[in-house]
C-alpha positions in Angstrom: 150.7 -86.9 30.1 149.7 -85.3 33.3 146.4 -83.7 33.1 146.7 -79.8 33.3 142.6 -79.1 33.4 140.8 -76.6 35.1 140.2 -78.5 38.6 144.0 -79.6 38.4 144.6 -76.2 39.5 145.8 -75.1 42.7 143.3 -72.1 44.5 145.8 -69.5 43.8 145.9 -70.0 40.0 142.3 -70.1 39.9 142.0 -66.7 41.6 144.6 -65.4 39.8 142.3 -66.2 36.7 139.6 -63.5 38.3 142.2 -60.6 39.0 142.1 -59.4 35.2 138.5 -59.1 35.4 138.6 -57.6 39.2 141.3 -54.6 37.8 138.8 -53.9 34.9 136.0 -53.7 37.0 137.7 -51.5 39.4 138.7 -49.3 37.1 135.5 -48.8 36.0 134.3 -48.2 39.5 137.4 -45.5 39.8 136.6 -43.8 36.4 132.9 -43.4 36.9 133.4 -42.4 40.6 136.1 -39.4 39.0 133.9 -36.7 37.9 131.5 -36.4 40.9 129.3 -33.7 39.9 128.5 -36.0 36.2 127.9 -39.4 38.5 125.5 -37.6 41.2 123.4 -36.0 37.8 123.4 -39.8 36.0 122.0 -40.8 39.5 119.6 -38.3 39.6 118.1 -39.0 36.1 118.2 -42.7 36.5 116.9 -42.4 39.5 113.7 -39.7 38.0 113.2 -42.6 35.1 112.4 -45.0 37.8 110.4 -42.7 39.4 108.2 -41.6 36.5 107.4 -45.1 36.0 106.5 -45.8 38.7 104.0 -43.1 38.8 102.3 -44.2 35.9 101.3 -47.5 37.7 100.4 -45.0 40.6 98.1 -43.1 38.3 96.4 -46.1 36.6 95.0 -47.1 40.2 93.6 -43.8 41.0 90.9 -44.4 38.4 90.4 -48.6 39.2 90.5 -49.9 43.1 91.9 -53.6 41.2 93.7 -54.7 38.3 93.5 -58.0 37.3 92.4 -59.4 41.1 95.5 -56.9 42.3 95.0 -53.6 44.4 97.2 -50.6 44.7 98.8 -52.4 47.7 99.5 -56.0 45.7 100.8 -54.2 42.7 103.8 -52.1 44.2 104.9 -55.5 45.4 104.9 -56.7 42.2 106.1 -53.5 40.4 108.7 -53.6 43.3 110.0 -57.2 42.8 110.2 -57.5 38.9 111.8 -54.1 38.6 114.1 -54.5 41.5 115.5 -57.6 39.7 115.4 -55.6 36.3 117.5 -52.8 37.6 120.3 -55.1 39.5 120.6 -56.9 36.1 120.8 -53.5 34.3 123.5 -52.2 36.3 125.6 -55.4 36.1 124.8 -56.3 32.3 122.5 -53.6 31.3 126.1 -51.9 28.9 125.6 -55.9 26.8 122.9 -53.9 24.2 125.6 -50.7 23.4 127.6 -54.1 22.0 126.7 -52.6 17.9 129.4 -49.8 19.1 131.8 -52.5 20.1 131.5 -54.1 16.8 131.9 -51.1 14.5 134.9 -49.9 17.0 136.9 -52.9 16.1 136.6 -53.4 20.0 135.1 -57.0 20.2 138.0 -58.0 17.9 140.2 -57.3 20.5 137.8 -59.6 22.9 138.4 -62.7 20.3 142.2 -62.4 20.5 142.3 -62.5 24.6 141.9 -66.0 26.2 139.2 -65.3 28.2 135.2 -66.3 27.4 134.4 -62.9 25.2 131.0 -62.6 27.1 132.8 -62.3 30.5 135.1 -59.8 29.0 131.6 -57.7 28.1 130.1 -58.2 30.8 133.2 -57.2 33.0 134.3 -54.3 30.2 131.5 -52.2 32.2 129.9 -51.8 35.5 126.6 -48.8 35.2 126.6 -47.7 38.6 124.4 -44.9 37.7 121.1 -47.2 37.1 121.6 -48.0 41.2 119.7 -45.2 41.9 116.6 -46.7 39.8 117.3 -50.1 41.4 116.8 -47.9 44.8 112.9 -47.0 43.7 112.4 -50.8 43.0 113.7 -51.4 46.5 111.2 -49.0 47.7 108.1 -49.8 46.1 108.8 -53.7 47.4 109.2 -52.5 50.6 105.9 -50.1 50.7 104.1 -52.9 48.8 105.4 -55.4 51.7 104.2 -53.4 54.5 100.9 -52.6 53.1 99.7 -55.6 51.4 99.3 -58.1 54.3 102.4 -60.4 53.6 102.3 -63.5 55.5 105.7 -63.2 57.5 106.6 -66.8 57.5 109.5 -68.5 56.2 108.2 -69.8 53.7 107.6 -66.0 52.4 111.2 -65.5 52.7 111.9 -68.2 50.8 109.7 -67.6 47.6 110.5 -63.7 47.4 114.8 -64.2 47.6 114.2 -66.8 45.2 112.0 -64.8 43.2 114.6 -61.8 43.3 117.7 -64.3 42.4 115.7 -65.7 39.6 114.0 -62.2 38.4 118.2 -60.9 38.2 119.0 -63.8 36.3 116.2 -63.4 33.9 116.6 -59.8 33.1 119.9 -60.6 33.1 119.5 -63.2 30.2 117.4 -60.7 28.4 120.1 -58.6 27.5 122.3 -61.5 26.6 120.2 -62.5 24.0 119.6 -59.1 23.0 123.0 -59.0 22.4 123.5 -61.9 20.3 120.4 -61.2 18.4 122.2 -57.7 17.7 125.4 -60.2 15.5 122.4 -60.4 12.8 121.1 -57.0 12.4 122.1 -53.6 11.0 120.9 -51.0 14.3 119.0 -53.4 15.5 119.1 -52.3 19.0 115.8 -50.3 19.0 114.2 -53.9 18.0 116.0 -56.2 20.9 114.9 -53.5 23.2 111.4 -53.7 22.3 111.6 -57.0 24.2 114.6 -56.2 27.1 112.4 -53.4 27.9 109.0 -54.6 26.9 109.8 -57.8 28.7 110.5 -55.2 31.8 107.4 -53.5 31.4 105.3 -56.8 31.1 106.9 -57.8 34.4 105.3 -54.7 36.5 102.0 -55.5 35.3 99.4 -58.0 36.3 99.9 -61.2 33.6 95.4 -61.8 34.2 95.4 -58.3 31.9 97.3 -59.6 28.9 95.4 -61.5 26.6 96.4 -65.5 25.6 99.0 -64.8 23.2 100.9 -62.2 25.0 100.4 -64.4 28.2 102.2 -67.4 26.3 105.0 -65.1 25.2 105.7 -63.3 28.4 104.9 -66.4 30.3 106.7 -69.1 28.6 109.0 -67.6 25.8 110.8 -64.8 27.5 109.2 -65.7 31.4 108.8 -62.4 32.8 105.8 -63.1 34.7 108.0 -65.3 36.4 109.8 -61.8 38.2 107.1 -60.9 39.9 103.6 -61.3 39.2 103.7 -65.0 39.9 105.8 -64.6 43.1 102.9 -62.3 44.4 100.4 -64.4 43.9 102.0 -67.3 45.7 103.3 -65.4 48.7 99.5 -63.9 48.9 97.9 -67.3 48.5 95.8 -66.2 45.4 95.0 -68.1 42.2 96.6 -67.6 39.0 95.2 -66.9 34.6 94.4 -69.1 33.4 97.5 -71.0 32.1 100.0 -69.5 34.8 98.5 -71.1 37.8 100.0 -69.6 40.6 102.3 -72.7 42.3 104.1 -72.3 39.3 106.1 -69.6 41.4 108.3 -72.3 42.9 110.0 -73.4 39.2 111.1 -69.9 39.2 115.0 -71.0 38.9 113.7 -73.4 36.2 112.1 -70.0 33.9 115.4 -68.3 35.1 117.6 -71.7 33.5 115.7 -71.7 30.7 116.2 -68.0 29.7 119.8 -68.2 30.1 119.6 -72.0 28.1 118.5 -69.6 25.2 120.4 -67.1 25.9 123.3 -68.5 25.7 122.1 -70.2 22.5 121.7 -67.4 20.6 125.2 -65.8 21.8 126.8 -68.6 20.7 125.0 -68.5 17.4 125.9 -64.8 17.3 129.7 -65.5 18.0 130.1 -68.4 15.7 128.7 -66.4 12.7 130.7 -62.5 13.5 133.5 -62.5 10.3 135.0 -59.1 12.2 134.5 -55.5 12.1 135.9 -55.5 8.6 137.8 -52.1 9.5 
């Protein structure tokens, strides 16, 4: 029998595979993009969110000139890296943790009876162009904190900080996945996955020499956000890291970013395999 697999497929089938998810996603775009005077005020408090924490970082260094070896300066390019990475991942996945309304609606059902992977499907169901207005104030505290804190122009900075960003996308990214599989076990338990999508977010911003050892082996190792910024930083600006996140280790950041997807994906698939259905 002639083998009908995926690469046996000539280019136009395998686009053709993509144009469902394409229409949904443009129609998302269309929808959202409809009632003008709604999408400019979901900018605006998006945007004001991003803003306000940002300012509390701001406020913490008008009482300290450092933070854990950082100044003002070193710290909006860390702030600026890990929560410009955050907020990409938010606007493209960040609609994975409403995925309890999905389940009571009967909705993911519908997801099981298509042939396509049922994560795509979510991930494509929904496209938050609203949070682009927070991932603007990321943008612009990396910026500022590039300016102003003596960055090295080299290539080798460019290098480390796109990688950085790639990898800190794809690790906020796998965040919410395994929020969302984790959410298959429990009864409202989106408040508790958040406490690490958005903890995990907030850990990111900050200098890891702060945290104490365990929290440094959990947001260092088990969910790796210090691996979106913090790390980065100290690499590009040729200091040393805590102990136990030396500071070369900013150059496996694609390995941390494998790694949280390895689990994610883990735990979705342990989600998927044990959902019985809405029941409705």
């Amino acid at each position: 029998m002639a083998d009908t697999g995926v690469a046996a497929a000539p280019p136009a089938v395998r686009r053709d595979r993509w144009r469902p998810y394409r229409a949904v996603i443009g129609s998302r775009i269309r929808s959202q993009r409809a009632y003008r005077a709604s999408f400019r005020m979901d900018l605006f408090s998006t945007g004001v969110i991003g803003l306000v924490e940002l300012a509390e970082v701001l406020v913490l260094y008008r009482t300290v000139d450092a933070l854990g070896g950082l100044d003002v300066h070193q710290i909006l390019l860390v702030f600026g890296l890990a929560d410009l990475g955050f907020s990409l991942a938010s606007v493209v996945v960040g609609h994975v943790d409403e995925l309890p309304k999905f389940i009571r609606s009967g909705t993911l059902d519908v997801f099981f009876l298509r042939p396509q992977p049922v994560l795509l499907q979510l991930i494509t169901s929904e496209l938050s162009l609203r949070r682009v207005s927070r991932a603007l104030v990321g943008l612009a505290a990396f910026c500022v904190g590039l300016v102003t804190a003596d960055v090295p122009a080299t290539p080798r900075t460019a290098a480390l900080l796109t990688m950085a960003l790639v990898s800190a996308t794809a690790i906020s990214a796998a965040q919410y996945v395994t929020a969302g599989g984790l959410q298959f076990f429990l009864i409202e338990g989106r408040e508790m996955t958040n406490s690490f999508v958005y903890g995990g977010r907030y850990a990111a911003t900050q200098p890891a020499a702060v945290w104490s050892a365990p929290v440094r082996a959990v947001f260092g190792y088990v969910f790796p956000m210090a691996f979106c910024g913090y790390l980065p930083v100290l690499a590009v600006l040729g200091m040393p890291g805590p102990p136990g996140l030396p500071a070369w280790l900013a150059w496996c950041t694609p390995l941390a970013a494998l790694w949280a997807w390895a689990a994610a994906m883990l735990c979705w698939r342990w989600g998927t395999r044990s959902y019985q259905g809405a029941g409705g």
